[in-house]
DSSP file (Angstrom, degrees, kcal/mol; ACC not computed):
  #  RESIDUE AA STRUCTURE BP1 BP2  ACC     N-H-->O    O-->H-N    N-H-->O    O-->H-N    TCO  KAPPA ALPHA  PHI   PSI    X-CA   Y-CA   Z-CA
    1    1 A X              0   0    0      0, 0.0     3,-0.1     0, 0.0    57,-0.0   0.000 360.0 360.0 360.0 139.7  108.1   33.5  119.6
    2    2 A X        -     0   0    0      1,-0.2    52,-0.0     2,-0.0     0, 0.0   0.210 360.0-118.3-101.7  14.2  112.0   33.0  120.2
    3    3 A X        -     0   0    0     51,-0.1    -1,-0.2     3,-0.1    48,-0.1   0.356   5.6-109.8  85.6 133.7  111.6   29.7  118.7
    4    4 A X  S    S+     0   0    0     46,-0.2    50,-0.1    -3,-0.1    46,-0.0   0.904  99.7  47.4-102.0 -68.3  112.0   26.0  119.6
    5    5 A X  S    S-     0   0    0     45,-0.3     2,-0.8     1,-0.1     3,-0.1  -0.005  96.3 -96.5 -93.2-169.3  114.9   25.7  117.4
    6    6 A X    >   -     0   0    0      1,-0.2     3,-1.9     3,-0.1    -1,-0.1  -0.763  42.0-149.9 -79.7 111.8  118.5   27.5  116.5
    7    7 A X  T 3  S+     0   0    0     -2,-0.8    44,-1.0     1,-0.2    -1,-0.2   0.975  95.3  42.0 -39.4 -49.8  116.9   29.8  112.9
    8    8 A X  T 3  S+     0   0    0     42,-0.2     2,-0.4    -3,-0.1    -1,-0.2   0.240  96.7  94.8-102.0  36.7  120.4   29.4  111.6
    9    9 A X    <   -     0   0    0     -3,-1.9    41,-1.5    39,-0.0     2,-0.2  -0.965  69.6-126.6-127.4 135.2  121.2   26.2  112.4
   10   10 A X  E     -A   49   0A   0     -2,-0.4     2,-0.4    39,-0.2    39,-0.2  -0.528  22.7-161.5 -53.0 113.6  121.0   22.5  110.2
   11   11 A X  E     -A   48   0A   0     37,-1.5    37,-2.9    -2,-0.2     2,-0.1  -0.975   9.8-166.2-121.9 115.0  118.9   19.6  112.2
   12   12 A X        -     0   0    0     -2,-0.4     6,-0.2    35,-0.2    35,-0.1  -0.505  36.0 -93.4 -84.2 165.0  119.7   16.0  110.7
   13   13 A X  S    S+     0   0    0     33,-0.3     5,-0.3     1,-0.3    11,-0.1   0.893 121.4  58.4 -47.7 -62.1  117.7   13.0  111.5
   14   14 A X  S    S+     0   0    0      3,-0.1    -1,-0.3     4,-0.1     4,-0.1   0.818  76.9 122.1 -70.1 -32.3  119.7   12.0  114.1
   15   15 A X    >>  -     0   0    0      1,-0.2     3,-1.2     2,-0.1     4,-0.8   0.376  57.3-144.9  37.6  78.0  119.2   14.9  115.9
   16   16 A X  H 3> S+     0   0    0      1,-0.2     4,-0.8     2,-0.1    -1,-0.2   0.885  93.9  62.7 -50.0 -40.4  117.8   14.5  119.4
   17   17 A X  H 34 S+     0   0    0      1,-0.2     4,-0.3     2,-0.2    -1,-0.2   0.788  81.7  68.0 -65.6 -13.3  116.0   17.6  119.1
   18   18 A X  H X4 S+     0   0    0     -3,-1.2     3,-1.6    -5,-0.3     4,-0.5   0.891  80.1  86.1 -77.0 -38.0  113.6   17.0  116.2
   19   19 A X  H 3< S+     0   0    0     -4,-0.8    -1,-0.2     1,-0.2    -2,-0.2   0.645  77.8  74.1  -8.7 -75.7  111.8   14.2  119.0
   20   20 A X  T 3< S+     0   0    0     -4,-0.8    -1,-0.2     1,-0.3    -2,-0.1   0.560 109.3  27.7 -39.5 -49.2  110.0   17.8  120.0
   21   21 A X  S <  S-     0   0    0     -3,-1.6    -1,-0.3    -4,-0.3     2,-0.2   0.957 134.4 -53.9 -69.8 -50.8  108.1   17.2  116.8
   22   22 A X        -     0   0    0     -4,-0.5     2,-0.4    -3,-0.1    -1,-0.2  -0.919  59.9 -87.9-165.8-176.0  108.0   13.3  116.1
   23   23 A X    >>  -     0   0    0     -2,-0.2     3,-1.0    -3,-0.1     4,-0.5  -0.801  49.5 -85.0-111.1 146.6  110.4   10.7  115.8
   24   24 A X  H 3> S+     0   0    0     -2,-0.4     4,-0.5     1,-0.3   -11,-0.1   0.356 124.5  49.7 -22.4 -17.7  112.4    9.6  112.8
   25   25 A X  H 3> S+     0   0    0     -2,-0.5     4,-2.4     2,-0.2     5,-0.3   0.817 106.4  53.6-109.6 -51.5  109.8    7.4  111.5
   26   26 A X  H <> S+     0   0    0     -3,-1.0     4,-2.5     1,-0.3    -2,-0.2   0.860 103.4  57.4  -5.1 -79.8  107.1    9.7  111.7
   27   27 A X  H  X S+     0   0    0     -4,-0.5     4,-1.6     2,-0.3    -1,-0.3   0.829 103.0  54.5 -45.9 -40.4  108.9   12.2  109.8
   28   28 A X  H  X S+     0   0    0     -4,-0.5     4,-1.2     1,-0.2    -2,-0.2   0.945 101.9  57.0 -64.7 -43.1  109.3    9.8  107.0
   29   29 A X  H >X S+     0   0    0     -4,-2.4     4,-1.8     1,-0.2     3,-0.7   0.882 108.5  48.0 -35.8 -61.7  105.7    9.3  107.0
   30   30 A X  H 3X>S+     0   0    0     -4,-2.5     4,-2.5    -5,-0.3     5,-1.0   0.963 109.8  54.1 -48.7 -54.9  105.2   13.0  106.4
   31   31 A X  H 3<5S+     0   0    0     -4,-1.6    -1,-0.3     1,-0.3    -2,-0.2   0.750 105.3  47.2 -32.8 -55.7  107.5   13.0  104.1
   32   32 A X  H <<5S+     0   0    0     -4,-1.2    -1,-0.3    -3,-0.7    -2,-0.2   0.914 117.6  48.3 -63.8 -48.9  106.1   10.5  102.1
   33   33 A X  H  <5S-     0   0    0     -4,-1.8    -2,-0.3    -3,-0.2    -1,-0.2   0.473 107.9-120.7 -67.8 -30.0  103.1   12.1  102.5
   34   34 A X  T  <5S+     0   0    0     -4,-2.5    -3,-0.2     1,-0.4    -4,-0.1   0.297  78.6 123.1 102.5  18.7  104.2   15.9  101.6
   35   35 A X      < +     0   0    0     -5,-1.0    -1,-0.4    -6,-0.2     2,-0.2  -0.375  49.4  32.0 -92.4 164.5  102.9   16.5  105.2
   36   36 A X  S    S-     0   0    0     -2,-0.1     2,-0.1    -3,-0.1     3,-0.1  -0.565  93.1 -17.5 123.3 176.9  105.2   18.1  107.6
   37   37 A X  S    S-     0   0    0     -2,-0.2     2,-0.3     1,-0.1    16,-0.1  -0.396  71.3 -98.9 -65.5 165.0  108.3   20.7  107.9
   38   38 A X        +     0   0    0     14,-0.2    11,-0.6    11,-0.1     2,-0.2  -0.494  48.2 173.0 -83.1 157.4  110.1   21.6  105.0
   39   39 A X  E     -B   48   0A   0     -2,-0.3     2,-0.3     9,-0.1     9,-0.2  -0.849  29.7-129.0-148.2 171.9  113.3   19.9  104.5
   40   40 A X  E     -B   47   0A   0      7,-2.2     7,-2.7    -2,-0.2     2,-0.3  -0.935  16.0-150.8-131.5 153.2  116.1   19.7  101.7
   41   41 A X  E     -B   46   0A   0     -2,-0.3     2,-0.3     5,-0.3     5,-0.2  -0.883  14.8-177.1-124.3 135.7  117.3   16.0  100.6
   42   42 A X  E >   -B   45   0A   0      3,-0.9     3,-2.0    -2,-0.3     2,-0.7  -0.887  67.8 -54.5-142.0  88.4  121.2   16.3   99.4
   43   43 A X  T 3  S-     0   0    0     -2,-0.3    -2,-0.0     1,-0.3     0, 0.0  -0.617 125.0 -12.9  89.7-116.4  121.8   12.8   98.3
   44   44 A X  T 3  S+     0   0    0     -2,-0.7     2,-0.5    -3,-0.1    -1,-0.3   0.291 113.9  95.7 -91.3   1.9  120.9   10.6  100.9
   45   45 A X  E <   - B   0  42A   0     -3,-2.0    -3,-0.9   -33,-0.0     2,-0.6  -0.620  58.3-148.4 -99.4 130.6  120.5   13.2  104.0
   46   46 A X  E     - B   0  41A   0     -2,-0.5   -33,-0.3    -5,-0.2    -5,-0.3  -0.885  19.9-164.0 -94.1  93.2  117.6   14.5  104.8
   47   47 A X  E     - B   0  40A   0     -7,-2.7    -7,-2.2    -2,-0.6     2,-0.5  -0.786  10.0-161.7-122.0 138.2  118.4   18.1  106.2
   48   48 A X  E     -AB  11  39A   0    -37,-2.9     2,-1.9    -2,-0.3   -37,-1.5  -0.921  16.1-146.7-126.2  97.2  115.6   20.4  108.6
   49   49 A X  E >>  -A   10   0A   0    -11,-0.6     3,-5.8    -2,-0.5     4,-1.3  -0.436  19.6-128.6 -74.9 100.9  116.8   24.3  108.5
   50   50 A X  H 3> S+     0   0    0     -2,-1.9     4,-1.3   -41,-1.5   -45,-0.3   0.750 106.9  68.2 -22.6 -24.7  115.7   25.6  112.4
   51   51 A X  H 34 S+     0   0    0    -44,-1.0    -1,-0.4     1,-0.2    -2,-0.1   0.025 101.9  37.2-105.5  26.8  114.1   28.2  110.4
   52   52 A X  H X4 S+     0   0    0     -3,-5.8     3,-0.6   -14,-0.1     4,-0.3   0.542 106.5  59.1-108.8 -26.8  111.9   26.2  109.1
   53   53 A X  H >X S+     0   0    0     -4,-1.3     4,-3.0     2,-0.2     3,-0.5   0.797 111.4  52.1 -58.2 -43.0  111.0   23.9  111.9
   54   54 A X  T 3< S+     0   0    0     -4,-1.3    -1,-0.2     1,-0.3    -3,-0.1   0.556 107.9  47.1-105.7  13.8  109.9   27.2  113.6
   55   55 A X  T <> S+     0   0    0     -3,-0.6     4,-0.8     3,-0.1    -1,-0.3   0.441 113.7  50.1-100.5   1.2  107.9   28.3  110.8
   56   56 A X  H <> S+     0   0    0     -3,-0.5     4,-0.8    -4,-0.3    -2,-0.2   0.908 115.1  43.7 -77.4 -70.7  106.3   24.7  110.8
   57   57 A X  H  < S+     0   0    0     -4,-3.0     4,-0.4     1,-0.3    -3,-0.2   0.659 105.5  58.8 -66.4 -19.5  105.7   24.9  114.5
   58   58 A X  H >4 S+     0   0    0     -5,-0.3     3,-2.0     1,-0.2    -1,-0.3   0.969 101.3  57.5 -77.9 -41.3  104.3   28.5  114.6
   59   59 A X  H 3< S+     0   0    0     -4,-0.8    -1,-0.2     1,-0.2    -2,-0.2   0.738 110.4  48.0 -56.3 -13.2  101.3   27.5  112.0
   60   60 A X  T 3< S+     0   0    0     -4,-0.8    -1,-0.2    -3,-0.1    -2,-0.2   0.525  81.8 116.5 -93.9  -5.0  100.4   24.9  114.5
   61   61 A X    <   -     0   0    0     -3,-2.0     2,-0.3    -4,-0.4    -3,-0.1  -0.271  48.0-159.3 -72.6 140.3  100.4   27.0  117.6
   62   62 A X        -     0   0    0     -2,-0.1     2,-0.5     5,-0.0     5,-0.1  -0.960  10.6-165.1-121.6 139.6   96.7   27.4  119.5
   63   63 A X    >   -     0   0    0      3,-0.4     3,-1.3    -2,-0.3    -2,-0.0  -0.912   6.5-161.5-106.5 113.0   96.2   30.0  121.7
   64   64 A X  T 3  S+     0   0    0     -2,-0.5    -1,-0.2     1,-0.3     3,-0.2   0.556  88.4  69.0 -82.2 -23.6   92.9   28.8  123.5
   65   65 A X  T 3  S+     0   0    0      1,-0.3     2,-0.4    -3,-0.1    -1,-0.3   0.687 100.4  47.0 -37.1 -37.6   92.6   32.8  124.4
   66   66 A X  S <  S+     0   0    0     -3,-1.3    -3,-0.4     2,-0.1     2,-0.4  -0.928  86.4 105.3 -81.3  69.8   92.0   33.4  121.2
   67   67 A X        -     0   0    0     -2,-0.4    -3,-0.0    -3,-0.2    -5,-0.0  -0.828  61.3-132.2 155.3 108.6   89.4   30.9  120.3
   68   68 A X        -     0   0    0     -2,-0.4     2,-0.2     1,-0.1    -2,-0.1  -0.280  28.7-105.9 -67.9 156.5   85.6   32.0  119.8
   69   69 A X              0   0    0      1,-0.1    -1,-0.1     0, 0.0     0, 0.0  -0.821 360.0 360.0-105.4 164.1   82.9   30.1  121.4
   70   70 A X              0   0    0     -2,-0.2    -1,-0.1     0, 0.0    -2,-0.1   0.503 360.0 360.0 -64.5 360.0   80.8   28.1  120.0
């Protein structure tokens, strides 16, 4: 996979691009929850490394090709 996000690039809240996954409030809820990508908190910033977002997003990928029947 080439990846939804930039690997070496730092995604902040505001970010338009994190939407693909959930919106701002969402994420907090994971957060709170310990669900969710991994992230670093520097103070008050909540910071998403692209290479983690697209190791978040790759455990969730379904290939329905792959998928036994019942």
């Amino acid at each position: 996979m080439s990846g939804l996000f930039e690997n070496d690039r730092n995604y902040l809240l505001a970010d338009a691009e994190l939407e693909i996954i959930a919106d701002r409030d969402k994420l907090a809820q994971w957060r709170h929850k310990g669900f969710g990508p991994a992230y670093y908190k520097l103070g008050r910033k909540i910071i998403y490394r692209g290479c983690d977002l697209n190791a978040w997003a790759e455990a969730r990928k379904i290939d329905p090709g792959k998928m036994s029947a019942p």
